[in-house]
MDTraj code that builds the backbone (N, CA, C; nanometers):
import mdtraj as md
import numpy as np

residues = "UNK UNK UNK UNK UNK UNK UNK UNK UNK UNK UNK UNK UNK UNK UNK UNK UNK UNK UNK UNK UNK UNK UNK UNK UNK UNK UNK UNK UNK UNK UNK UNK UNK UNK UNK UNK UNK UNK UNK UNK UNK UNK UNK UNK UNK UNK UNK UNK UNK UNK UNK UNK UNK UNK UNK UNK UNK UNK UNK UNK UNK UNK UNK UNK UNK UNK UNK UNK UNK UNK UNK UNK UNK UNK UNK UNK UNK UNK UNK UNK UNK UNK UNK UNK UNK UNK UNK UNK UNK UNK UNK UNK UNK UNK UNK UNK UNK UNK UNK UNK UNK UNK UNK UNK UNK UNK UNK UNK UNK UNK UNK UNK UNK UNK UNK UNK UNK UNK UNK UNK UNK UNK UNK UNK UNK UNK UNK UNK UNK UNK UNK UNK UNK UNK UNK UNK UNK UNK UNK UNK UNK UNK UNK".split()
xyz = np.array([
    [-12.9137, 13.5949, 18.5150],
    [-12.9092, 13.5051, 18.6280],
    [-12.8381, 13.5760, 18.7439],
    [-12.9194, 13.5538, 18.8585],
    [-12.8113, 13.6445, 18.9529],
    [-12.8033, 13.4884, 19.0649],
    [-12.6697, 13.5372, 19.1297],
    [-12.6187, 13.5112, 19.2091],
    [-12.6625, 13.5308, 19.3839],
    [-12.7575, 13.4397, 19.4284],
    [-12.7922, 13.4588, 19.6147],
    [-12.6150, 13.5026, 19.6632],
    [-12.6582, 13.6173, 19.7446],
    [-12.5259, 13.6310, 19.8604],
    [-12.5358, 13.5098, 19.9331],
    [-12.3749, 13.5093, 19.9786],
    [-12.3813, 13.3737, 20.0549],
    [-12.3616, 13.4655, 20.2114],
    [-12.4845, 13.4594, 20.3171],
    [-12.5022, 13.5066, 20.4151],
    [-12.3742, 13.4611, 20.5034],
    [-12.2711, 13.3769, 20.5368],
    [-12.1569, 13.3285, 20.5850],
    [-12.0736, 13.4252, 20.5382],
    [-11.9946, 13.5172, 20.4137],
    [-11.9350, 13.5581, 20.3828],
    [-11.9373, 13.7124, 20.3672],
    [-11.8377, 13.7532, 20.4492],
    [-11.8759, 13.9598, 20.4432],
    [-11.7830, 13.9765, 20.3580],
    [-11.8321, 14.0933, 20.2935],
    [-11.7321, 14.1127, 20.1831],
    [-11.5831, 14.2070, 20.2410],
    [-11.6240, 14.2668, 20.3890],
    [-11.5591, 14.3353, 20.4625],
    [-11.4619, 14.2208, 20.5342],
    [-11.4919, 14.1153, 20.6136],
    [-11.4066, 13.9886, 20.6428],
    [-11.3296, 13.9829, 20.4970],
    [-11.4054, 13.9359, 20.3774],
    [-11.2497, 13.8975, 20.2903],
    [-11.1994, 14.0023, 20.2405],
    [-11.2066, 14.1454, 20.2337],
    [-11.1254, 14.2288, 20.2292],
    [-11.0199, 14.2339, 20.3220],
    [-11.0265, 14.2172, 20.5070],
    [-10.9143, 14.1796, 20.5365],
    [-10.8654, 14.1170, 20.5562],
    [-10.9269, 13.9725, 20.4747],
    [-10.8381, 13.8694, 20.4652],
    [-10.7415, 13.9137, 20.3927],
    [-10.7952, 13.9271, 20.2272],
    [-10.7142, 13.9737, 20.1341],
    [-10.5530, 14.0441, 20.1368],
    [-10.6268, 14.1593, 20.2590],
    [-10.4814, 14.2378, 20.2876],
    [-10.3902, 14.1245, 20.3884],
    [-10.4580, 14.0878, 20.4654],
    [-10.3855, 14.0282, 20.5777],
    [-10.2850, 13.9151, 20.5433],
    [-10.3410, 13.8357, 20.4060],
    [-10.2725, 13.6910, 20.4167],
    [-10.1378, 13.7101, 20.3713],
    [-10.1178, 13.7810, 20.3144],
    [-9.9253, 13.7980, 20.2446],
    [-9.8613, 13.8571, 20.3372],
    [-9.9072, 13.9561, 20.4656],
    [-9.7927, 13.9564, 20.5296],
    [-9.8204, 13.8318, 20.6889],
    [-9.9281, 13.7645, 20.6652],
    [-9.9076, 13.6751, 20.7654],
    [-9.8632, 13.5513, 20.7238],
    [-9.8639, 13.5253, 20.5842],
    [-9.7779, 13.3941, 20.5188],
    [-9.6319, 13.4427, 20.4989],
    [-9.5687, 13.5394, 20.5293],
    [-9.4272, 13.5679, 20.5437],
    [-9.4010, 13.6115, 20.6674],
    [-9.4446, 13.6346, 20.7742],
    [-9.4117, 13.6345, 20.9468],
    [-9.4754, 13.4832, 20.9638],
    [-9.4885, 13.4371, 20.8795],
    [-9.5432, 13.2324, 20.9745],
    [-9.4681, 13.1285, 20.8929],
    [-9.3733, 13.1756, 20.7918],
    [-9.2828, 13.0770, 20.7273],
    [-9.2259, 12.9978, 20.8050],
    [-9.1454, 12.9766, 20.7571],
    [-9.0584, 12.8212, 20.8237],
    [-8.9465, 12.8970, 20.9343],
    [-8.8976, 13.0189, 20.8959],
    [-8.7849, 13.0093, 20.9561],
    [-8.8565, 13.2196, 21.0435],
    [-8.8812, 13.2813, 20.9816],
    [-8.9110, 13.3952, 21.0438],
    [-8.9245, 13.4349, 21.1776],
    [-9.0050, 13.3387, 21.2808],
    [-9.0347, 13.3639, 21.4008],
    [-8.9052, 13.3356, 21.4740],
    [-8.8325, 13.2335, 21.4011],
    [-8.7248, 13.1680, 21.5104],
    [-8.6165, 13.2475, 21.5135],
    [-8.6011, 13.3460, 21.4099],
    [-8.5369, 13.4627, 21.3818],
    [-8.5331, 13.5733, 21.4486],
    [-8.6918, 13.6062, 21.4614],
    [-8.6865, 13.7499, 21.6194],
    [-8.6786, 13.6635, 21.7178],
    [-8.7333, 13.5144, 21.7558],
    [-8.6870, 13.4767, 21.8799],
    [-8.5526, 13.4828, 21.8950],
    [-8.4792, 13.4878, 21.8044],
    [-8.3283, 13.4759, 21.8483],
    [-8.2575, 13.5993, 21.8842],
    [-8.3545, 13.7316, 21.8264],
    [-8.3147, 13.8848, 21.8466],
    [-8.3356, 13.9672, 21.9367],
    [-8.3595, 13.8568, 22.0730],
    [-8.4469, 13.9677, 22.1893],
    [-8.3127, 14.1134, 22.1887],
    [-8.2064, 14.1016, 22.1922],
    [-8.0652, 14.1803, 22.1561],
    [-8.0213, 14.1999, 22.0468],
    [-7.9616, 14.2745, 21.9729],
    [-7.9130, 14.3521, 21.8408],
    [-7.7932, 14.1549, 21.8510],
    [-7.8372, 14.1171, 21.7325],
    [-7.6642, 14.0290, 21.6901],
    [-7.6387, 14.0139, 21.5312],
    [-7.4889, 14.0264, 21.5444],
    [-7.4664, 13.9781, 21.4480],
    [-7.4670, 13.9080, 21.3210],
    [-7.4696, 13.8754, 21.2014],
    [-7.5489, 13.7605, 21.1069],
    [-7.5131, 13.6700, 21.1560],
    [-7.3505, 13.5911, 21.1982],
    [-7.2605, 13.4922, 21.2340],
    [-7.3356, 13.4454, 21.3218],
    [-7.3560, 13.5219, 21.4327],
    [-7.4248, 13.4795, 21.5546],
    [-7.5557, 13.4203, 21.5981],
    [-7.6349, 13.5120, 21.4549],
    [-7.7638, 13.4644, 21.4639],
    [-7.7725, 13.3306, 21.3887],
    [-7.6551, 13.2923, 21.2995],
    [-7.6235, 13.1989, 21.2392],
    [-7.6091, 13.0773, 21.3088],
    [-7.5229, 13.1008, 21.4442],
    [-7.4850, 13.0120, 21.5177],
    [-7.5938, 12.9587, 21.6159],
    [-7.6208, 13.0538, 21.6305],
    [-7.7618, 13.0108, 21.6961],
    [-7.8799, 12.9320, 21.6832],
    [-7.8719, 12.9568, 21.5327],
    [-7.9984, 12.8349, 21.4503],
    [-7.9023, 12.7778, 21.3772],
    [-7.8548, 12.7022, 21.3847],
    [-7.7723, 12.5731, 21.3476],
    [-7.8189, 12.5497, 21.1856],
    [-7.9423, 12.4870, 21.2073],
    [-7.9488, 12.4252, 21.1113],
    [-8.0531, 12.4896, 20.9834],
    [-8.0106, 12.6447, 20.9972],
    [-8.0559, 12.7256, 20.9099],
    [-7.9839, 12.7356, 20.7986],
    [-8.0078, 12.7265, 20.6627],
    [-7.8445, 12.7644, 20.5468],
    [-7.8618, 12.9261, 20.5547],
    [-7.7179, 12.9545, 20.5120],
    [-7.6904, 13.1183, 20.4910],
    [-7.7850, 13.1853, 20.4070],
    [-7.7929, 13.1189, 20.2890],
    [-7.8815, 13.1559, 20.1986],
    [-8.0189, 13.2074, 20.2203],
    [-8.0966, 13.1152, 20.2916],
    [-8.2076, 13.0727, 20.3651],
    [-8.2064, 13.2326, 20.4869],
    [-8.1262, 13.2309, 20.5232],
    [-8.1279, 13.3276, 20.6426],
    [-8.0998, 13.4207, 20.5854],
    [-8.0545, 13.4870, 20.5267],
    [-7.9881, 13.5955, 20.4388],
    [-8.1481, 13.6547, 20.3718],
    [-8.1831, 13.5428, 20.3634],
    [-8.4120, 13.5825, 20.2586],
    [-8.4611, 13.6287, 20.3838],
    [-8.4569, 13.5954, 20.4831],
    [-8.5257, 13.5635, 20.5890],
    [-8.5174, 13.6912, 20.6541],
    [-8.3897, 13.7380, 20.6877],
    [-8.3500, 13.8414, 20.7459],
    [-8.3500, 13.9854, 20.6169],
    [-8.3961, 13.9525, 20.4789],
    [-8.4324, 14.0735, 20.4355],
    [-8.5879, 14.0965, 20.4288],
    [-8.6747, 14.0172, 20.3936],
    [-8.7821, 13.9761, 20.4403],
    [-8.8298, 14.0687, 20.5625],
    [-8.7959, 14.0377, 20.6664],
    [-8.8263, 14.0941, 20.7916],
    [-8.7775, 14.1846, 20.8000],
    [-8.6720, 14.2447, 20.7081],
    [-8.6500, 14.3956, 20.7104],
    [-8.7337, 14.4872, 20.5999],
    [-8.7597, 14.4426, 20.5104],
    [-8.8874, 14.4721, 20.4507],
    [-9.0035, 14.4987, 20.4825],
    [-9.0434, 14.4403, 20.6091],
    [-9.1588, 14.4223, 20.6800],
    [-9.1562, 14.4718, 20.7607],
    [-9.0453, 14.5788, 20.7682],
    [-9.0430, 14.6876, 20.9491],
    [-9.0440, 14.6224, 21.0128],
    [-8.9891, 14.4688, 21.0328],
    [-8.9827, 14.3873, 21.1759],
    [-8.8440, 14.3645, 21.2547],
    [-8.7580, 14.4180, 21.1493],
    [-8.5893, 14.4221, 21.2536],
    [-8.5312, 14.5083, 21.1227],
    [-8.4690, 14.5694, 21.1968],
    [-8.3827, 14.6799, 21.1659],
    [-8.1848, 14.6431, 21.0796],
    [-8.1453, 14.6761, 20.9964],
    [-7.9802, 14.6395, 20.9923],
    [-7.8978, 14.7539, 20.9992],
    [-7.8190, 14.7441, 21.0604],
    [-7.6846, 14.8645, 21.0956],
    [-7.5967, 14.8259, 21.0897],
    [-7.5678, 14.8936, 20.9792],
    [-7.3808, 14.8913, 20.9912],
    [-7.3257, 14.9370, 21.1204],
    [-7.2153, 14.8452, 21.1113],
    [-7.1334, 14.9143, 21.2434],
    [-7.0466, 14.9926, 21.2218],
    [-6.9899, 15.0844, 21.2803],
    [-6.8542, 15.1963, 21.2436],
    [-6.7226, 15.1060, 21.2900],
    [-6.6399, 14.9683, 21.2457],
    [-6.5673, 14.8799, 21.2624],
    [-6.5227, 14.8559, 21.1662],
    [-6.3820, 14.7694, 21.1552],
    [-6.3004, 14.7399, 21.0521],
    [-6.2514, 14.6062, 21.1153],
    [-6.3182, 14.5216, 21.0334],
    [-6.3812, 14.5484, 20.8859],
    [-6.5236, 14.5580, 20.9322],
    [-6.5972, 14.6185, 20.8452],
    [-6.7466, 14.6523, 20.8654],
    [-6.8565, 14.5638, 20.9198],
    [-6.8946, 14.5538, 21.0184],
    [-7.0028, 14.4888, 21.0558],
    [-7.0826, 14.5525, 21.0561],
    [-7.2065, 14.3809, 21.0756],
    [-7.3567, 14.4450, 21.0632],
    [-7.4611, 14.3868, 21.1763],
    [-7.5502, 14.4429, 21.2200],
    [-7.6093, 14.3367, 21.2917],
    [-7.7198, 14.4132, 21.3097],
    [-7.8228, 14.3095, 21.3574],
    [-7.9830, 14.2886, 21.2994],
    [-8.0578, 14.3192, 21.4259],
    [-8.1369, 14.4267, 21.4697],
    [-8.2583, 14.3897, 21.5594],
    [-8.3935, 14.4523, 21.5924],
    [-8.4689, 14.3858, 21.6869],
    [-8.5653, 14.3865, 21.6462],
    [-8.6451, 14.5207, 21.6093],
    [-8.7477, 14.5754, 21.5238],
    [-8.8289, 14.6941, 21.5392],
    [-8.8985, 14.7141, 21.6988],
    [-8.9583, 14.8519, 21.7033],
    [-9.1043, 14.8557, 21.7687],
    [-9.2131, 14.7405, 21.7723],
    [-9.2111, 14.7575, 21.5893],
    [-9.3200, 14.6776, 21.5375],
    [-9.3136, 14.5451, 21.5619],
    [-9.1591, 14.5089, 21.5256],
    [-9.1153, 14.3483, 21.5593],
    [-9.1217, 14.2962, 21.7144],
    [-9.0933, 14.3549, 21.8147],
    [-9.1277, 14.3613, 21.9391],
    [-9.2632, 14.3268, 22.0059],
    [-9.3727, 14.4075, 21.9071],
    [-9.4995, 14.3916, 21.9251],
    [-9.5419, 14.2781, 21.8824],
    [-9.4833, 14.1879, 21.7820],
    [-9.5331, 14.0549, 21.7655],
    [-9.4818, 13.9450, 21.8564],
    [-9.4163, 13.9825, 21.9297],
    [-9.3403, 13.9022, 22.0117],
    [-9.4047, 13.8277, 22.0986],
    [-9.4982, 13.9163, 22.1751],
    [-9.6184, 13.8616, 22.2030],
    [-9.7429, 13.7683, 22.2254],
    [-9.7995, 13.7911, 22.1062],
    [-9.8640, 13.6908, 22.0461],
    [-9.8387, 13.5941, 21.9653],
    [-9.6882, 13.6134, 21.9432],
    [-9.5947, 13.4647, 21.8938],
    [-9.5980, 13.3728, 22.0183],
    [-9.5619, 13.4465, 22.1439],
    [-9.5409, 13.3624, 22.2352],
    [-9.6323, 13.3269, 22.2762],
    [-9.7581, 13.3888, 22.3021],
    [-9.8873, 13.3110, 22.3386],
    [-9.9317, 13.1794, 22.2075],
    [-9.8935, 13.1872, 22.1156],
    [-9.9409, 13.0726, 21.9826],
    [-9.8518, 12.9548, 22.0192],
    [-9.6845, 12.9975, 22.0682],
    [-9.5479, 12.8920, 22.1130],
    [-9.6420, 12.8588, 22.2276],
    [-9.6826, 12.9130, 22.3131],
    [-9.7205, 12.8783, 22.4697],
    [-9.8328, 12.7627, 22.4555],
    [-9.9921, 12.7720, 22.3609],
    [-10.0551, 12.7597, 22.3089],
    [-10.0438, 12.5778, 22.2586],
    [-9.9694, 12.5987, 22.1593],
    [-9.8802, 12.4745, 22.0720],
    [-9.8074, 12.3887, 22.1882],
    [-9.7245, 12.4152, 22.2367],
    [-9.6563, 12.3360, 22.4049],
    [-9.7795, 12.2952, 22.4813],
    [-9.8637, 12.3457, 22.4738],
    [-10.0069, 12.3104, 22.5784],
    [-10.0744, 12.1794, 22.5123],
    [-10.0897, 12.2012, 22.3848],
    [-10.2002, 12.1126, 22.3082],
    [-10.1195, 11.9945, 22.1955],
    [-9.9727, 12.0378, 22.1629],
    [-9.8966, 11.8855, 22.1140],
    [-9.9142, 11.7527, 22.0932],
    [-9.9459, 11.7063, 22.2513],
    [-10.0186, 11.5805, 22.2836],
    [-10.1378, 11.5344, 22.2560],
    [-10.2543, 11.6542, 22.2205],
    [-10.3768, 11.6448, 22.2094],
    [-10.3766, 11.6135, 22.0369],
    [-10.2747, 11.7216, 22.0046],
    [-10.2841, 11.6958, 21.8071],
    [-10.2353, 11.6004, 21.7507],
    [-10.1501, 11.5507, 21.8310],
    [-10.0676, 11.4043, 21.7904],
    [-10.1391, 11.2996, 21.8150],
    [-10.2602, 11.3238, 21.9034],
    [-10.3134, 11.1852, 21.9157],
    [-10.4370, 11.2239, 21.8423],
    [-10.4910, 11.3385, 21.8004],
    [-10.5771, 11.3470, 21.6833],
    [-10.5317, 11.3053, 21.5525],
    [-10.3761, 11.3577, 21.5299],
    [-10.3137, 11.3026, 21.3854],
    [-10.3218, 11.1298, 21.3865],
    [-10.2820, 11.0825, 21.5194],
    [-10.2859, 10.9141, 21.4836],
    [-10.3854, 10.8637, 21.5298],
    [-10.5048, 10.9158, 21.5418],
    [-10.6148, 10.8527, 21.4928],
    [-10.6881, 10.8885, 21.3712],
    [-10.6389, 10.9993, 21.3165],
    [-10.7530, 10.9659, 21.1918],
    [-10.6305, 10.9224, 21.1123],
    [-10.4557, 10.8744, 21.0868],
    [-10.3852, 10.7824, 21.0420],
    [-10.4366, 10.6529, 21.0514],
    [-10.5026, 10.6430, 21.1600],
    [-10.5232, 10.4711, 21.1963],
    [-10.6048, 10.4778, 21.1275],
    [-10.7486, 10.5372, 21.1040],
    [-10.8575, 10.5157, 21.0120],
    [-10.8214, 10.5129, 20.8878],
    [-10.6803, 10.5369, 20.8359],
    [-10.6600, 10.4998, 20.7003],
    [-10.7029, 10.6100, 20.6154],
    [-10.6945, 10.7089, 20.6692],
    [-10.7182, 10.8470, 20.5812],
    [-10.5736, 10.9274, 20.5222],
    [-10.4964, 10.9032, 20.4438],
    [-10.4296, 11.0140, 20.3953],
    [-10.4396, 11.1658, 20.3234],
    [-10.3220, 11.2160, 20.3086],
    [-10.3685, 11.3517, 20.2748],
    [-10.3241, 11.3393, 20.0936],
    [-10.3771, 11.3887, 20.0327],
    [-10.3325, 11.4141, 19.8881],
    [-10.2227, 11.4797, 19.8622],
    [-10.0782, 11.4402, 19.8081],
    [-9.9796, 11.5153, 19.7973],
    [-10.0005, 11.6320, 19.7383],
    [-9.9699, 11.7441, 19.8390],
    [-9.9173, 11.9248, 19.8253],
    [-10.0322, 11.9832, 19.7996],
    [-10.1911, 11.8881, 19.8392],
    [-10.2908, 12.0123, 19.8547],
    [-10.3491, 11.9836, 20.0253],
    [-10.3091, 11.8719, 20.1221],
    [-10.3377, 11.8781, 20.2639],
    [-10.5099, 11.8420, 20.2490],
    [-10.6107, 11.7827, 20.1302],
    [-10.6983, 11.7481, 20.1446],
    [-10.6771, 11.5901, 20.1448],
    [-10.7987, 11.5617, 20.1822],
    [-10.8187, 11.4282, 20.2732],
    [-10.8184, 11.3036, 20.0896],
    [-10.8082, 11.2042, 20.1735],
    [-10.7877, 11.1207, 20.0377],
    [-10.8396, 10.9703, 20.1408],
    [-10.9557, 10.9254, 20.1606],
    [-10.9740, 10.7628, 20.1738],
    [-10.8875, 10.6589, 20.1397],
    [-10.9101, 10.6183, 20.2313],
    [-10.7840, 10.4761, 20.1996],
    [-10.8641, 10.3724, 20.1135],
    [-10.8087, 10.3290, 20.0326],
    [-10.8884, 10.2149, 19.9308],
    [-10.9386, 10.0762, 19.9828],
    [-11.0389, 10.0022, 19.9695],
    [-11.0646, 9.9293, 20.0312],
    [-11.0191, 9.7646, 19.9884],
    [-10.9396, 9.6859, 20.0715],
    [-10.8685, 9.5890, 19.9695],
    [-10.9485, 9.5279, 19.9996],
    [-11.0505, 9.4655, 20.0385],
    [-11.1711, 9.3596, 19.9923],
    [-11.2280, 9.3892, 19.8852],
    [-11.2667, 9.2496, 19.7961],
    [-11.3086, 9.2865, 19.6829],
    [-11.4314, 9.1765, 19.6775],
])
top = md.Topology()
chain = top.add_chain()
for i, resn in enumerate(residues, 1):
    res = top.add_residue(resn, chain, resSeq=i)
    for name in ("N", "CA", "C"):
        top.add_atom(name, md.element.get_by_symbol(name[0]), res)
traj = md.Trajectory(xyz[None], top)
């Protein structure tokens, strides 16, 4: 039995999907972007700490090795006593800066438009299925 190609699908497209999606599902996490936004300058952990408030240490501590893993910010010790360290951005990290800000710019433009797409298909009584984001009909209470 063979299998028709499905003419929609290149095998060259999901090859770079393939490569592409693990390092674009760890530069689009929760906390990553807000991280080089905070690094246009070399700072401190404390600082970058202070800056996102409501980040935990822990949380930032992944975050900021993560992105050093990823050639996207750099860490240096400092020659100080007691030893500091502080974080900033790559070449590479620089270069996303970019097209982060055109997606931030993007998102600020269209907010209003998605919020009133989200509460109308809410009003139609459509929910999403918990932790897979597919659609789920609302049940019909006439009987």
């Amino acid at each position: 039995m063979t299998t028709e190609p499905d003419p929609y699908r290149s095998d060259d497209a999901t090859r770079s999907e393939d490569a592409c999606r693990p390092i674009i599902d760890q530069l689009t996490d929760k906390w990553s972007m807000t991280v080089m936004g905070v690094l246009e300058e070399p700072r401190r952990f404390n600082e970058i700490k202070r800056r996102i408030d409501c980040v935990t240490q822990r949380v930032l501590t992944q975050t900021l090795r993560r992105l050093e893993r990823n050639g996207m910010i750099v860490r240096r010790v400092l020659p100080t006593s007691p030893v500091g360290v502080e974080y900033s951005l790559t070449p590479l990290g620089e270069s996303l800066l970019e097209p982060y800000n055109l997606l931030h710019a993007w998102s600020l433009a269209n907010t209003d438009a998605i919020r009133a797409h989200q509460q109308e298909y809410d009003r139609r009584g459509t929910t999403l299925r918990a932790g897979t984001g597919s659609p789920v009909p609302a049940r019909s209470t006439s009987g």
